[in-house]
C-alpha positions as CSV (number, residue, x, y, z in Angstrom):
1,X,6.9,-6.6,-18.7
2,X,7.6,-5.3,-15.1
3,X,7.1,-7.2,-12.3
4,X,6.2,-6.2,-8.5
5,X,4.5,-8.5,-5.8
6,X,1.3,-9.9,-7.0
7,X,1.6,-7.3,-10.3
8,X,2.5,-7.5,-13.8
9,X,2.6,-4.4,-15.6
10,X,2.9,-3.3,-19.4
11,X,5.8,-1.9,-21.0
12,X,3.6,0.7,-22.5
13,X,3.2,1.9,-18.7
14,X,6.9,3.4,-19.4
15,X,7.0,3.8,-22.8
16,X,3.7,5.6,-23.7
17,X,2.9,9.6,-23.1
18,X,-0.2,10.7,-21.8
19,X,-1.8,13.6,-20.4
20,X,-5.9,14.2,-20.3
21,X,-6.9,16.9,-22.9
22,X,-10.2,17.2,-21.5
23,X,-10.1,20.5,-23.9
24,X,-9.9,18.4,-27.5
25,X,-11.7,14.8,-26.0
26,X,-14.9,16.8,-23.8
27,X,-14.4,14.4,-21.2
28,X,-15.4,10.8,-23.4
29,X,-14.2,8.1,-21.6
30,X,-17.2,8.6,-19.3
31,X,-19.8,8.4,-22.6
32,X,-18.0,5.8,-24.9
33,X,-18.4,2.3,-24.4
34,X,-21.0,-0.7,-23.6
35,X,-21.0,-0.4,-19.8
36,X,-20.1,2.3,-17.0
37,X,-17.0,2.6,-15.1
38,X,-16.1,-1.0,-13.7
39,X,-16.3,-0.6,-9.8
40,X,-14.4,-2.7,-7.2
41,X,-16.4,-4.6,-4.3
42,X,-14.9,-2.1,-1.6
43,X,-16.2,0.9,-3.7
44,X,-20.2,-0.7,-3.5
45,X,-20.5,0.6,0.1
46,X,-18.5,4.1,-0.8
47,X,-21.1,5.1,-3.4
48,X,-23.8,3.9,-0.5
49,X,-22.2,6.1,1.5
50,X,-21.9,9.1,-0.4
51,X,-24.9,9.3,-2.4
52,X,-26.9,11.7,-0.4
53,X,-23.6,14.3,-0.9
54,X,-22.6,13.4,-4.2
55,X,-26.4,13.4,-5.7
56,X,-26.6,17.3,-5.5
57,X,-23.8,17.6,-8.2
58,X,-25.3,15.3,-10.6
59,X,-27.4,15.7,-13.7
60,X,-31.4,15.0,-13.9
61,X,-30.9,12.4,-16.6
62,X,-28.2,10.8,-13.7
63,X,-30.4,11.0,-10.8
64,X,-33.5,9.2,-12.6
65,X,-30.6,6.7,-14.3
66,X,-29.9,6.0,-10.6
67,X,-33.2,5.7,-9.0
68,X,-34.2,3.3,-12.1
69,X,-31.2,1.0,-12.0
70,X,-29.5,1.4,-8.3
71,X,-26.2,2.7,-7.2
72,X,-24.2,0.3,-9.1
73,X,-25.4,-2.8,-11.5
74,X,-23.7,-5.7,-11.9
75,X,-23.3,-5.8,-15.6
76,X,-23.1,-8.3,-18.5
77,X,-19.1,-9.6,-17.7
78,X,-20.1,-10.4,-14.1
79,X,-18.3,-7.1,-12.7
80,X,-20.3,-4.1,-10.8
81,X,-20.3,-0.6,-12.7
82,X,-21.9,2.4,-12.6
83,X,-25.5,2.9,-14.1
84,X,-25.4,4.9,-17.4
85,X,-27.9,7.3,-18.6
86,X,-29.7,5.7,-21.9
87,X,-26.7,3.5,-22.3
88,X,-24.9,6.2,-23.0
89,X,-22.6,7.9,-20.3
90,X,-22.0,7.2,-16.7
91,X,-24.9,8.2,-14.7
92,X,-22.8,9.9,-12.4
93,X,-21.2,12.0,-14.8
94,X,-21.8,15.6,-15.4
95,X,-21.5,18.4,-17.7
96,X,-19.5,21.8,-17.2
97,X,-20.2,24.8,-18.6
98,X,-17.8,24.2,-21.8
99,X,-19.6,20.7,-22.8
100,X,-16.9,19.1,-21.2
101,X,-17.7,15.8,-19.1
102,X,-16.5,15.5,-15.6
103,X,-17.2,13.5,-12.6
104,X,-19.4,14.2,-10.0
105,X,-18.3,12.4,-7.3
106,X,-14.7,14.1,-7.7
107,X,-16.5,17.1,-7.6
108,X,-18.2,16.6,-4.4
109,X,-14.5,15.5,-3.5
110,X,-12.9,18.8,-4.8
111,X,-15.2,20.4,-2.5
112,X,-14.8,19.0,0.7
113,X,-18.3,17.0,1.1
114,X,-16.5,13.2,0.8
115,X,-13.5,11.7,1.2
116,X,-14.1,9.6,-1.6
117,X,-12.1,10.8,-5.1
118,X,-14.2,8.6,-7.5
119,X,-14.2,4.7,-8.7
120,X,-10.2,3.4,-8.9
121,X,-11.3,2.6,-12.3
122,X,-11.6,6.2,-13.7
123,X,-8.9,7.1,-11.5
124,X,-6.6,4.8,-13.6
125,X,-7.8,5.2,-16.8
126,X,-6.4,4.6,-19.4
127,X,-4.5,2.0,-17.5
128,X,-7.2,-1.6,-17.0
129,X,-6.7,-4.0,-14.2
130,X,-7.5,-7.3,-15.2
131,X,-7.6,-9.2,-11.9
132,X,-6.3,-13.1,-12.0
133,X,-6.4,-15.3,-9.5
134,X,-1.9,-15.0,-8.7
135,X,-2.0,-11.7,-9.8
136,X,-3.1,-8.5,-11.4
137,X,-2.2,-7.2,-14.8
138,X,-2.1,-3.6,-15.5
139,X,-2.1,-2.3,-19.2
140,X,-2.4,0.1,-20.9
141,X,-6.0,0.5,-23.0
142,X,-5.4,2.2,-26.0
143,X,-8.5,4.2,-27.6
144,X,-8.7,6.7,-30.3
145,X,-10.6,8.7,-27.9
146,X,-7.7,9.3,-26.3
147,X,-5.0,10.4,-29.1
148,X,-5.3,14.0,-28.1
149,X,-4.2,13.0,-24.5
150,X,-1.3,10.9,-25.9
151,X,-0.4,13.7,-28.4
152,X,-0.6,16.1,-25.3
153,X,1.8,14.0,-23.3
154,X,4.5,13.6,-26.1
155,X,4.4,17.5,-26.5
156,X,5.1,17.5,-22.6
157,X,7.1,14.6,-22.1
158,X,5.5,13.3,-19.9
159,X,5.2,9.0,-19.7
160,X,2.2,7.4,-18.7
161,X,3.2,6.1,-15.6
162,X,4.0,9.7,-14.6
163,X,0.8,11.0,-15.2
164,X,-1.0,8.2,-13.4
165,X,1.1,8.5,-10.3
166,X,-1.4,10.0,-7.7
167,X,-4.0,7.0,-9.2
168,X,-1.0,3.9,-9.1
169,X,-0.1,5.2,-5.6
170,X,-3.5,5.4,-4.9
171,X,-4.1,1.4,-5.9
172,X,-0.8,0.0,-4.6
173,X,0.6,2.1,-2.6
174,X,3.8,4.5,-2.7
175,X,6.5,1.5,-2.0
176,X,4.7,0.4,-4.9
177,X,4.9,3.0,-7.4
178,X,9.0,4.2,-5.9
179,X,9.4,0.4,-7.2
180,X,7.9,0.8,-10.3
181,X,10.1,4.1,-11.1
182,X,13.2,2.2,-10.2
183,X,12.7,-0.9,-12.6
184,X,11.5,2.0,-15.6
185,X,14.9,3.6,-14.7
186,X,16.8,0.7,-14.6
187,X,15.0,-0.1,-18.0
188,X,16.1,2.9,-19.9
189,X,19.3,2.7,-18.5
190,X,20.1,-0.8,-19.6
């Protein structure tokens, strides 16, 4: 385990690869599973905020999902998340041309009409935050969804923690993650 201020992180942070193969995967974080993407307090105004831009880019099945159950619900565990369409995938998800899933809130990001990327929680993935009261824990969620991407990374060499820099720096800041590369390398060296 590394340690930095109020965050314990995994190993598997350092020691696993991983890069998204959207290509073999079609995007299935954002279908599988019993809830949508967990959503921080602070993001509950963004999507409020950013509907009316973001609702363009989404799906029919996403925009009746929405008007039926609201921005965000506050699911079964107690946490906010997105809506999902039919149980099934996030509500604000959307399909490309190819079949593969995206997100349309990054979308409406990618072209200029928010300054919002999407939910820290898809940001991440497929590193979880569990939040504690002294600190946070950040590990690694492993899936079988997700082998190709792990695969993908090996072939590339490139570690987790890498390829979720622009998301850690994003969460804790870049003193943060500069930390976090100097305890890995201090790791590997020892």
């Amino acid at each position: 385990m590394i340690t930095i201020d109020n965050t314990i992180i995994s190993d598997d942070l350092a020691e696993s690869f991983f890069v998204c193969n959207l290509e073999k995967c079609k995007g299935a974080c954002c279908v599988e599973g019993d809830l949508g993407a967990p959503l921080e307090k602070e993001e509950l105004r963004n999507l409020e905020e950013i509907y009316e831009k973001v609702e363009p880019y989404l799906s029919e099945e996403g925009k009746q999902a929405i008007r039926e159950q609201g921005l965000y619900i506050y699911d079964d565990e107690g946490d906010f998340s997105t809506p999902t369409v039919g149980g099934r995938e996030c509500a604000y998800a959307i399909y490309d041309e190819r079949g593969i899933l995206k997100c349309g809130i990054e979308q409406a990001y990618n072209d200029g009409k928010t300054d919002f990327k999407k939910p820290i929680s898809c940001h991440l993935y497929p590193v979880r935050i569990t939040k504690y009261e002294q600190y946070d824990a950040v590990n690694y969620d492993r899936w079988e969804i997700c082998a190709p991407a792990c695969n993908f990374g090996k072939s590339l060499n490139v570690p987790l923690f890498e390829f979720l820099k622009g998301a850690l720096t994003r969460k804790y800041g870049k003193k943060w993650y500069e930390e976090l590369e100097l305890k890995i390398l201090e790791i590997s060296k020892a």
